[in-house]
Backbone as CSV, one residue per row, in Angstrom:
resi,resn,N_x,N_y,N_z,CA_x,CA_y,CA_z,C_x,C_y,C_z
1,UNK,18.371,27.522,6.089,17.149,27.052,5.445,16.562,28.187,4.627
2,UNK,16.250,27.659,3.401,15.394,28.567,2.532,14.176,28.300,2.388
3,UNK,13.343,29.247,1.703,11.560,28.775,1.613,11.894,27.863,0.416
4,UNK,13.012,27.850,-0.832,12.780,27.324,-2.054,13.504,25.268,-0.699
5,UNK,14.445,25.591,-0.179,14.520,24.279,0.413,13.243,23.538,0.626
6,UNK,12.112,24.487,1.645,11.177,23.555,1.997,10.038,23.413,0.862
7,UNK,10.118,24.580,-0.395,9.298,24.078,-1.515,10.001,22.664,-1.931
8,UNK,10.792,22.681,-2.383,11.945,21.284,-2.822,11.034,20.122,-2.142
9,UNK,10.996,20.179,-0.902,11.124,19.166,0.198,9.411,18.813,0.056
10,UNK,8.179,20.267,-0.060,6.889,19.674,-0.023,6.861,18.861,-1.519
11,UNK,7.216,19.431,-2.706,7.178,18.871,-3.582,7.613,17.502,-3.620
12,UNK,8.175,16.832,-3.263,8.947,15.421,-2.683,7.824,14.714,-2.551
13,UNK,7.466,15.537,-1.226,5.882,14.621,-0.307,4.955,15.003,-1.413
14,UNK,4.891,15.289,-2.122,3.652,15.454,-2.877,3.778,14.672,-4.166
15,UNK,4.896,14.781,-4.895,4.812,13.425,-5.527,5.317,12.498,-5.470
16,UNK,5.534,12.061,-4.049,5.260,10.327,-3.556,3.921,10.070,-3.643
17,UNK,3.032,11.369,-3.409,1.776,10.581,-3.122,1.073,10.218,-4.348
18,UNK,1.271,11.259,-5.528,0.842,10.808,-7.081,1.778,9.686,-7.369
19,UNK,2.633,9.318,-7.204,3.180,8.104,-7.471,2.914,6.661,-7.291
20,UNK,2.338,7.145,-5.461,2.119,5.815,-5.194,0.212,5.686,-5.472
21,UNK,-0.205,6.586,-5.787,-1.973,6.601,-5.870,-2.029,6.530,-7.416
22,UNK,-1.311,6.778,-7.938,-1.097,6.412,-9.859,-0.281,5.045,-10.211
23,UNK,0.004,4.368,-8.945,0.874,3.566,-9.322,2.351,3.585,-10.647
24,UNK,2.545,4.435,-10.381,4.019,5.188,-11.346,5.156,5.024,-10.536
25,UNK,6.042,3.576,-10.865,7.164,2.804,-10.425,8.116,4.339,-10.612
26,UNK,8.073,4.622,-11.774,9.029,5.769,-12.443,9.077,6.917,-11.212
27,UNK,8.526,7.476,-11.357,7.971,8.525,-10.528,8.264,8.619,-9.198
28,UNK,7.588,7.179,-8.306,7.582,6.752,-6.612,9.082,6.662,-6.664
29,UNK,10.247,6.133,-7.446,11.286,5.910,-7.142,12.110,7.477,-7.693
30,UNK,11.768,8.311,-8.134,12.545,9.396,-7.952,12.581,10.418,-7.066
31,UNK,11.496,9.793,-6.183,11.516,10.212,-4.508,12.500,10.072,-3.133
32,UNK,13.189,8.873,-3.706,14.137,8.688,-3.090,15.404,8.737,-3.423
33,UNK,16.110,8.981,-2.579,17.822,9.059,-3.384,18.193,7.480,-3.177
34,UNK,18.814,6.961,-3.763,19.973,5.862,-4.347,20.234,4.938,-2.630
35,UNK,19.674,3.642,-2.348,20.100,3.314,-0.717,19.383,3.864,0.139
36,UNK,17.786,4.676,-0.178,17.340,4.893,0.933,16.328,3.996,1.501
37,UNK,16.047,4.277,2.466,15.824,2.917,3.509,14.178,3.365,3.994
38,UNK,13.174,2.315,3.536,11.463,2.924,3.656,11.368,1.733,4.939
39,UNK,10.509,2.287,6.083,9.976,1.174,6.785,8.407,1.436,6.994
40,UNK,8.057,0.927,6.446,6.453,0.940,6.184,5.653,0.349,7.096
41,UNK,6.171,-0.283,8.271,5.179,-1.244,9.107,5.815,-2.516,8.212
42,UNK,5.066,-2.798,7.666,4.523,-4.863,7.319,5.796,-5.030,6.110
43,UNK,6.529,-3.639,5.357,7.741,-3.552,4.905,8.456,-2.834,5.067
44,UNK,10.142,-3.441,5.234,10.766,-2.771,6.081,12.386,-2.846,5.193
45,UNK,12.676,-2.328,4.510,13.840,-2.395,3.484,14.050,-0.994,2.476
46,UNK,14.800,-1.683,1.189,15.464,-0.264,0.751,14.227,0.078,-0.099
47,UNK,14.057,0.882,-0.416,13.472,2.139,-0.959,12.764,1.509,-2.729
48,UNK,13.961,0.830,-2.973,13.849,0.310,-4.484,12.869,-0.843,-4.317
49,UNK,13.525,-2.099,-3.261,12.435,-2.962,-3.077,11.346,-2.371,-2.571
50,UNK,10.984,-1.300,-2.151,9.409,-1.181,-1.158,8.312,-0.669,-2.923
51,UNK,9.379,-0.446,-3.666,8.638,0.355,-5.161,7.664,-1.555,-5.860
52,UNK,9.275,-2.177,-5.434,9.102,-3.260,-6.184,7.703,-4.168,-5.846
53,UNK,7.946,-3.903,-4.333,6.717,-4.971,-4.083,5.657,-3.877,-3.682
54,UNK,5.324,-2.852,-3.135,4.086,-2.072,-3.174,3.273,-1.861,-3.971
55,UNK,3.858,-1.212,-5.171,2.917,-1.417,-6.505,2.221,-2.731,-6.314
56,UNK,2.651,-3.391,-7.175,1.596,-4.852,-7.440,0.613,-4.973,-6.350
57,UNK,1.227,-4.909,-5.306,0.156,-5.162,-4.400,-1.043,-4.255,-4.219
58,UNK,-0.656,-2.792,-4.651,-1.669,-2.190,-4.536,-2.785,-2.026,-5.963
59,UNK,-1.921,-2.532,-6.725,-3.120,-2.805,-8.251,-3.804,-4.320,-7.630
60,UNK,-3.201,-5.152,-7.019,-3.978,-6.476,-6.861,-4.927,-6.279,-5.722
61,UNK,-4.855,-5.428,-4.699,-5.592,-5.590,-3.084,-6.821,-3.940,-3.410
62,UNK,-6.230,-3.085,-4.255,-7.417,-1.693,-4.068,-7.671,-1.259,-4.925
63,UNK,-9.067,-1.205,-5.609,-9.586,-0.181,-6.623,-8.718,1.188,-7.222
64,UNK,-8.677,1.767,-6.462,-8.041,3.024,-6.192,-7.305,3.466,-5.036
65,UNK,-6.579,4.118,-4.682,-5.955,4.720,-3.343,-5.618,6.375,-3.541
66,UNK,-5.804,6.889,-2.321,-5.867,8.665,-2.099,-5.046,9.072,-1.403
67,UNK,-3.931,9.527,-0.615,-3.314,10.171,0.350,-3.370,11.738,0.087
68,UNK,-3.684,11.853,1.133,-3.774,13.541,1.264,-2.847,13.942,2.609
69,UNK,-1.998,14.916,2.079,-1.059,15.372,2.878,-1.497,16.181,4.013
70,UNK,-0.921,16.509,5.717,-1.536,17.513,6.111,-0.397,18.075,6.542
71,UNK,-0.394,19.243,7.646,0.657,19.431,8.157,1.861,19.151,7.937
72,UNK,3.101,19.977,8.021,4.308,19.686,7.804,5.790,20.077,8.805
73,UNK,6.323,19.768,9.431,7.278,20.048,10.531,8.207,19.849,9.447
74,UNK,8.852,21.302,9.295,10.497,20.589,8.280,11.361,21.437,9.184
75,UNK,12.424,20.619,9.763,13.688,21.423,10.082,15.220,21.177,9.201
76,UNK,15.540,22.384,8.513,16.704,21.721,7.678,18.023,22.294,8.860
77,UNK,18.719,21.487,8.276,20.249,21.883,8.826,20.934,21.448,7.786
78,UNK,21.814,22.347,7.238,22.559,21.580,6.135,22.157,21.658,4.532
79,UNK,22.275,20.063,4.904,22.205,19.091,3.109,21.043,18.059,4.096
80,UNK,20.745,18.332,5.377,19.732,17.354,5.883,18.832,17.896,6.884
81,UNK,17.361,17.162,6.508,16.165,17.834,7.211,15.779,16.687,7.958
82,UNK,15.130,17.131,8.765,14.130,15.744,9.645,12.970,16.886,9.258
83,UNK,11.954,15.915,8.778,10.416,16.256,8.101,9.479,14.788,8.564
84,UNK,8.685,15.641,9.604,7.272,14.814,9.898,6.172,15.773,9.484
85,UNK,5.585,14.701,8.889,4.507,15.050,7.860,2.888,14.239,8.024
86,UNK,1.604,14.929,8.628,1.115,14.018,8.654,0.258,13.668,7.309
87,UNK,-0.907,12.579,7.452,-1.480,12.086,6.455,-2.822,11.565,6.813
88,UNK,-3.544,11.024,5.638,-4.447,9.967,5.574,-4.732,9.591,4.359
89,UNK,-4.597,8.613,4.400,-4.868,7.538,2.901,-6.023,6.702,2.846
90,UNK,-6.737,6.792,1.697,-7.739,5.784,1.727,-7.349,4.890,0.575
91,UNK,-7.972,3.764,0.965,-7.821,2.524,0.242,-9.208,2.365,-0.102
92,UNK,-9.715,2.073,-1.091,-10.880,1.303,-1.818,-10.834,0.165,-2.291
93,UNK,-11.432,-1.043,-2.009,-11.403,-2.082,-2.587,-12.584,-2.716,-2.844
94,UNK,-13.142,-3.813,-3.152,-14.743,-4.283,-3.780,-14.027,-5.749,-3.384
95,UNK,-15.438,-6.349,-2.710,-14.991,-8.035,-2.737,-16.611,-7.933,-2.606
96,UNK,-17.455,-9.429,-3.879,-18.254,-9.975,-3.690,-19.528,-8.808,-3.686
97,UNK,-19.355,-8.086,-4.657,-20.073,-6.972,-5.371,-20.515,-5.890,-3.684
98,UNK,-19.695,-5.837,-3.094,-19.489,-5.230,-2.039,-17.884,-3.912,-2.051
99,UNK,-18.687,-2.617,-1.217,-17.279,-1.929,-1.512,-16.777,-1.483,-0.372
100,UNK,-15.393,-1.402,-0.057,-14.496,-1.470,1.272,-13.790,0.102,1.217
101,UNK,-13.562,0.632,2.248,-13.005,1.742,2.683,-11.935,1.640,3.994
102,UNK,-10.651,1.545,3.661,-9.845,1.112,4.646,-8.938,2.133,4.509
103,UNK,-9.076,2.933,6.182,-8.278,4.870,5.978,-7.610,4.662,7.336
104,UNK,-6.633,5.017,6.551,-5.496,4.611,7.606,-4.882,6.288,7.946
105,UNK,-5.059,6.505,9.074,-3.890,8.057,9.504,-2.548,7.826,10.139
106,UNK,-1.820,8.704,9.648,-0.493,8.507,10.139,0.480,9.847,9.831
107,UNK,1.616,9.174,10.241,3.003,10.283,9.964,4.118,9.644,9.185
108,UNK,4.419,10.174,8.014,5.633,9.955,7.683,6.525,11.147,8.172
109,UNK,7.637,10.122,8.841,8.745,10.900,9.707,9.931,10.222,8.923
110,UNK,10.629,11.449,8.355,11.643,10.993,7.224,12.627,11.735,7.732
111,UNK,13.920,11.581,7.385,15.222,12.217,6.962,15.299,12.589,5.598
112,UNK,15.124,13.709,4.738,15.599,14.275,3.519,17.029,14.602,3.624
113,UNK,17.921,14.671,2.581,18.919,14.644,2.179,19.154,15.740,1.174
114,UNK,19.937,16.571,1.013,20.073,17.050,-0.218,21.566,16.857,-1.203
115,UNK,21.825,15.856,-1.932,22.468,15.387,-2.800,22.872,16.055,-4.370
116,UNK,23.503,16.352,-4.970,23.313,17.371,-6.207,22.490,18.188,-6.321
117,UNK,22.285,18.819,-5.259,20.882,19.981,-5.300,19.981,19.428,-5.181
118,UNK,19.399,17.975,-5.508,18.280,17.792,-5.021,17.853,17.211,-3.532
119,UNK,16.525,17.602,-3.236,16.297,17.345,-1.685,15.602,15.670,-2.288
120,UNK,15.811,15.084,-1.540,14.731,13.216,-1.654,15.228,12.522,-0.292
121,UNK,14.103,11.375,0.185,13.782,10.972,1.303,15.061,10.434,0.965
122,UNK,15.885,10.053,1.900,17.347,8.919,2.514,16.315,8.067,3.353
123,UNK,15.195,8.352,4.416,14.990,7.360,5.693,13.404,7.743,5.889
124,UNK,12.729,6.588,6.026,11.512,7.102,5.965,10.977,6.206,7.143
125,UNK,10.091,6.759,7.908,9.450,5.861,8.880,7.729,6.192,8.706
126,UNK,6.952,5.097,8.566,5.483,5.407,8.286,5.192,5.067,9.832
127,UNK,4.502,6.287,10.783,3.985,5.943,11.788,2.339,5.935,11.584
128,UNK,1.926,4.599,12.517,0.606,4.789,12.460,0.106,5.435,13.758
129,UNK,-1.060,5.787,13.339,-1.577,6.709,14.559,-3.450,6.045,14.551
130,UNK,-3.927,5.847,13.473,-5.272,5.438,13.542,-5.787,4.925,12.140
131,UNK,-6.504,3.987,12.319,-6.909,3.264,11.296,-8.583,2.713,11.261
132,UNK,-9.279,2.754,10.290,-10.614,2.426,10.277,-10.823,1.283,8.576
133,UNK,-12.101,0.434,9.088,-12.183,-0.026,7.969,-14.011,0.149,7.753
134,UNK,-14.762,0.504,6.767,-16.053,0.376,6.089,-16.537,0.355,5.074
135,UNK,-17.834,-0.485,5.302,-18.670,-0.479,4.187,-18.869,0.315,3.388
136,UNK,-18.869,1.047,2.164,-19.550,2.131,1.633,-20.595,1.854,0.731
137,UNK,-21.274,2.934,0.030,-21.846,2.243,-0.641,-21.268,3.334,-1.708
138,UNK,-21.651,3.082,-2.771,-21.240,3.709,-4.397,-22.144,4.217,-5.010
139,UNK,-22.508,5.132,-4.126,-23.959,5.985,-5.098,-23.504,7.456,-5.400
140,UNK,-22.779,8.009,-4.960,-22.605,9.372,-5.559,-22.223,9.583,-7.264
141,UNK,-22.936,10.525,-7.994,-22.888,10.361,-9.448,-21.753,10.712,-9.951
142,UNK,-21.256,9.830,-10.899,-19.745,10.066,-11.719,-19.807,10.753,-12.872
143,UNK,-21.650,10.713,-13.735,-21.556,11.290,-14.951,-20.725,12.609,-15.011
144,UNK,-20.188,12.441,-16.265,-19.533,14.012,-16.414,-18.410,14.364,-15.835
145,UNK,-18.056,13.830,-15.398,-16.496,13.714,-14.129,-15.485,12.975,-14.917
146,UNK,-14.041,13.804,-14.880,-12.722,12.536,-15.330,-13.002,11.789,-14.419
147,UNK,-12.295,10.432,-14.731,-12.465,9.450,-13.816,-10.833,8.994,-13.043
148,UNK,-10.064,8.961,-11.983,-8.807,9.070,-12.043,-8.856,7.459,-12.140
149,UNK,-7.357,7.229,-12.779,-6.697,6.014,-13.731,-5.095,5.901,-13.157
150,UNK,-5.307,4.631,-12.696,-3.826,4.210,-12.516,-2.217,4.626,-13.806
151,UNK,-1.588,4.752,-13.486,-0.746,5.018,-14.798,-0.778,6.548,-15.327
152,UNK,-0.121,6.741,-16.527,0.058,7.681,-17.110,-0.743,8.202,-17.541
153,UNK,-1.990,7.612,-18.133,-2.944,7.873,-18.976,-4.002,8.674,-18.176
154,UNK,-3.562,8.889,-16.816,-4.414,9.816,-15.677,-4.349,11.551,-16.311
155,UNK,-5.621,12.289,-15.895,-5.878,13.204,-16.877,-4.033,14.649,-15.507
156,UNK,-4.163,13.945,-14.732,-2.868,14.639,-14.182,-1.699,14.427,-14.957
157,UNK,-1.521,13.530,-15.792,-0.477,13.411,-16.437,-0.355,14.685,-17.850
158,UNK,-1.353,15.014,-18.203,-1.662,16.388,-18.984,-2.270,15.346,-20.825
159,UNK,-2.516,13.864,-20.409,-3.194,13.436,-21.552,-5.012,13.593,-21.549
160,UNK,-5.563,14.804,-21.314,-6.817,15.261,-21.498,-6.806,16.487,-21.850
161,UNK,-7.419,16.784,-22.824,-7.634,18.720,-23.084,-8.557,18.863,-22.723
């Protein structure tokens, strides 16, 4: 194991999470190598379908979504790591001029692979560990602030000077 292996490997987990919080099909799927296998809880298949049907659902069900990475256990051996990683994601959504906060904690416990030099998830398991749902309200001030944007056009994508 090298430190550039487990840079490889955080970089991975880090942009799954701009992928899947930008909704960037492109992007979320170059996280995985070719046949790898996501079980998400409520979806449980290859890697390509979890791109296919997650997106939409998450432009149709949440305002916005956040995952923030914590902790990281990487053990490599090889061309293969077992990496548990924990998390928490928030979901935002609005129903009926009302706004929702649904933060879910957990672990993604994956198998990485390293394939042509690159490291990407082969096996992913989303464990849950704790989940909350609330009211918020929407008063903290936005003036003057980028605002983050689904897609490319997000000022992370480098379209803001």
């Amino acid at each position: 194991m090298t430190m550039t292996d487990v840079e490889q490997i955080r970089d991975v987990l880090a942009r799954y999470c701009r992928g899947v919080d930008r909704c960037d099909a492109e992007l979320l799927r170059s996280v995985y190598h070719p046949g790898a296998v996501d079980d998400h809880g409520i979806f449980k298949g290859s890697a390509e379908e979890f791109v296919d049907v997650v997106l939409p659902g998450l432009l149709d069900t949440w305002a916005a979504t956040m995952h923030v990475l914590g902790q990281s256990v990487i053990d490599v051996r090889g061309e293969s790591a077992d990496v548990e990683t924990y998390f928490v994601a928030y979901h935002r959504r609005g129903a009926d001029d009302e706004t929702w906060l649904d933060t879910f904690g957990g672990r993604y416990v994956d198998r990485f692979e390293q394939r042509d030099g690159a490291w990407k998830i082969a096996h992913r398991v989303v464990v849950h560990e704790w989940s909350k749902v609330e009211q918020v309200e929407m008063t903290f001030p936005t003036d003057g602030f980028a605002l983050g944007v689904r897609g490319r056009a997000d000022v992370a994508y480098g379209t803001a000077q």
